[in-house]
N, C-alpha and C positions, 0 to 999 in steps of 0.2 A: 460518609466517605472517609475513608483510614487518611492517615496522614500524607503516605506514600502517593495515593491516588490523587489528592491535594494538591500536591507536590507540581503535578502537571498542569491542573488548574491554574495555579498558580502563576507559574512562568509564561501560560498561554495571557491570563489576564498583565502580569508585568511587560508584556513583552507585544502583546497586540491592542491592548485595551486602557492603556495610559492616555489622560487626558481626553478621554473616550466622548466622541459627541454623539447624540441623539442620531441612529442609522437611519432607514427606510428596510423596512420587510423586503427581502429581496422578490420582485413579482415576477413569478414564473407561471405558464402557460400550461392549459388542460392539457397540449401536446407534450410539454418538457415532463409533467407529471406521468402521462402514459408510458413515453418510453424510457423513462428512470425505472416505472415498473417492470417492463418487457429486461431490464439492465438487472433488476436486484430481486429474483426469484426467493425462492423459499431459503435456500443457502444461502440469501444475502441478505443486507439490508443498506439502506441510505438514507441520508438525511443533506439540508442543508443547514450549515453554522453560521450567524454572523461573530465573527471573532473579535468584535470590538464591542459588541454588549454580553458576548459567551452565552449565545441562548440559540437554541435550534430552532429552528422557524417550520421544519417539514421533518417529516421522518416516518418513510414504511412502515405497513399495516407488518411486514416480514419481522421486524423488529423483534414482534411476541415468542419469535422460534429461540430468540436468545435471554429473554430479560422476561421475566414474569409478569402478564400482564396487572395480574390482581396486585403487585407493590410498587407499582406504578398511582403515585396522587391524579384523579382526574385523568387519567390516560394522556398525560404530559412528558412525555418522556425529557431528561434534562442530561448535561453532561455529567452528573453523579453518578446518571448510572450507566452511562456509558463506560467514565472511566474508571468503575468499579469491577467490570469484566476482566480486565489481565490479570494472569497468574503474578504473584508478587512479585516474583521474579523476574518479569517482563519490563516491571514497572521504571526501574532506572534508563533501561534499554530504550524504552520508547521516548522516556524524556531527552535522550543524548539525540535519538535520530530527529526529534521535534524540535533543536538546539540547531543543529546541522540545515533543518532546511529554512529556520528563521535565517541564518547565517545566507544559504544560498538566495532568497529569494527579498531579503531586504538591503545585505550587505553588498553582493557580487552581482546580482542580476539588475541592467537597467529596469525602470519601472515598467516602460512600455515592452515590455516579455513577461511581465510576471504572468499576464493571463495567457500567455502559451504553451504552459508546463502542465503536467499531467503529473504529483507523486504518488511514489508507490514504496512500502513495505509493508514486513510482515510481523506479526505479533501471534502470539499463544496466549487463551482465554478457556475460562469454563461458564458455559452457560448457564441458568437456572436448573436445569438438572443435574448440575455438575457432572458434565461432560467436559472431556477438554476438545479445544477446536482450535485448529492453526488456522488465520485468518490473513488474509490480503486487502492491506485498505488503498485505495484509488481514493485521489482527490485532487480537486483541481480550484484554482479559484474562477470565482463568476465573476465581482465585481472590485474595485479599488475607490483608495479617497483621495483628497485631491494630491496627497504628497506620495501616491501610489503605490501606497499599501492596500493590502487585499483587505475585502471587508467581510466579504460572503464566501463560504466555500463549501463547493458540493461534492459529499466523501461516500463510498462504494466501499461495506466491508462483507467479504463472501470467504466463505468455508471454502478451505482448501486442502482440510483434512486426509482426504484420499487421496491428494498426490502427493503433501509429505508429510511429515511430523515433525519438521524443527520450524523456528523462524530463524532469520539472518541477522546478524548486525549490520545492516547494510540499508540503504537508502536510494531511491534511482530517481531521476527527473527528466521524465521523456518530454522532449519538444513536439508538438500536437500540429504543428507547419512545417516541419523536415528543416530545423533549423538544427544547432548542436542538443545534444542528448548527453547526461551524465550517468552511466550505470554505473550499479554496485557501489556507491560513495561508502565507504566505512565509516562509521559512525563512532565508533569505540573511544573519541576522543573527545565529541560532543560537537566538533570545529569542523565548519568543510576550509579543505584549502585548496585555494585553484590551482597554485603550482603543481597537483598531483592528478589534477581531472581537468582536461583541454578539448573534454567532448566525444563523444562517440568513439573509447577509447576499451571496453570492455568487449563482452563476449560477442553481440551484437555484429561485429566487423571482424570477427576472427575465427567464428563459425561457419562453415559454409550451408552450404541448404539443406544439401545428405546430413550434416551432423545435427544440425535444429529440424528433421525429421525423426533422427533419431531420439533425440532426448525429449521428443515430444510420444514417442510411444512409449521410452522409459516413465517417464512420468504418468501415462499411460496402467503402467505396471507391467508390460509384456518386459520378457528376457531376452538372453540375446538371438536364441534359435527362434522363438517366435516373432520377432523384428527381421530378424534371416530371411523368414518365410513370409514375410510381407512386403521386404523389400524386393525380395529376389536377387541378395546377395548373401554370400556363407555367413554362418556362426564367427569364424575364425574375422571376417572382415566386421562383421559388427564389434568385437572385442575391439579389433584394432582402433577403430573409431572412438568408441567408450574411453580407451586410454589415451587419446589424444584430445578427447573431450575435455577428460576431468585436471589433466596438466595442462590445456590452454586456460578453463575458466579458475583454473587455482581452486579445483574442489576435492577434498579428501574420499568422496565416496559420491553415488548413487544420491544418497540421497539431499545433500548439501547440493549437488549440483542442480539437482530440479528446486531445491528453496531460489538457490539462487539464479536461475534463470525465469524463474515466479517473479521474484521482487523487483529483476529489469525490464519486466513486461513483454519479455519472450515467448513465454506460454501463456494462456490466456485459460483459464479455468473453464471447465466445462460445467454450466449449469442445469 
């Protein structure tokens, strides 16, 4: 593993795994395994991490679509090779949005919420056949210790290549009980600050239903006559939509806007 990739290792072990005591395997159930599989099809994969020894305790048979089975030791998959997947270029990106959500979920969130957040973004990878693949990782924590930090957490990474080709610098933390929701956190700075995010303040509440059907068949790939003809409204009133889209969510085009209504868990990947 290059230095760069280290680099995350690193700040995960400085940062969750200090003074680190002996866990427990997190024990999960032939049901929670079934439907983690029915959740991480062929375009996905998951695992669960304990973050205070940095060891994966579970990780899909799916895995093999991305990391080559045969250079894997014993069929152990480890965080090397996981976070030996990002393009090199990702690799700061993910450390600043992993900076952001230590920040949100040890500094700014009481303990007893931690386990009610869902995060989400998005990264660029090339698989073992050097393919590139833009990627949406989900993850959530399962478990904490006693000064209620997370110990285990269970992460959802799926191809999301055919709806866009970029990722965001952006980070979102969905509330999983209809409590407050932070979309699209910017991450470019490494820091989350609460004076800037006060909760369900993003696209989410400014969307109305007709436009989050729209930008879900954008994403889709249909244009605007063929959206026309599904909705059963003109070309001319879809455009008007699309432009009132992309300057509510602050998105330069088409295709930033579907990254970014991915990474707030707006659109939901189709598996």
């Amino acid at each position: 593993m290059s230095t760069e990739f280290n680099s995350i290792a690193n700040y995960w072990k400085e940062t969750y795994s200090q003074e680190c005591k002996k866990t427990k395997k997190y024990e999960h159930s032939a049901q929670f395994k079934r439907m983690a599989d029915f959740m991480a099809p062929g375009k996905s994969y998951y695992y669960i991490a304990n973050f205070q020894s940095l060891e994966i305790e579970m990780i899909s048979d799916s895995v093999y679509n991305f990391i080559k089975k045969e250079s894997v030791s014993e069929n152990n998959v480890d965080f090397q090779e996981i976070l030996s997947l990002p393009l090199h270029e990702e690799v700061e990106k993910i450390k600043r949005k992993e900076q952001v959500i230590r920040d949100f979920l040890i500094d700014y969130l009481p303990p007893e919420e931690v386990l009610d957040y869902k995060i989400l973004y998005t990264y660029v990878m090339k698989d073992f056949e050097d393919k590139r693949r833009v990627i949406l990782q989900q993850a959530t924590p399962l478990s904490q210790n006693e000064q209620g930090r997370f110990i285990h957490v269970f992460s959802i990474h799926t191809d999301i290549s055919h709806l866009t080709n970029q990722s965001v610098e952006e980070v979102s933390f969905l509330n999983t009980k209809g409590g407050k929701s932070y979309l699209n956190v910017c991450t470019k700075t490494g820091k989350f600050d609460p004076k800037k995010y006060n909760g369900n303040t993003e696209a989410e509440l400014t969307l109305s239903k007709r436009e989050l059907e729209i930008v879900k068949l954008l994403a889709d790939g249909l244009n605007a006559e063929e959206i026309g003809k599904k909705l059963f409204i003109s070309t001319h009133t879809v455009r008007t939509h699309r432009k009132n889209i992309l300057k509510k969510t602050d998105s330069k085009n088409t295709i930033q806007l579907v990254a970014r209504t991915i990474a707030a868990g707006l659109i939901q990947p189709d598996l």
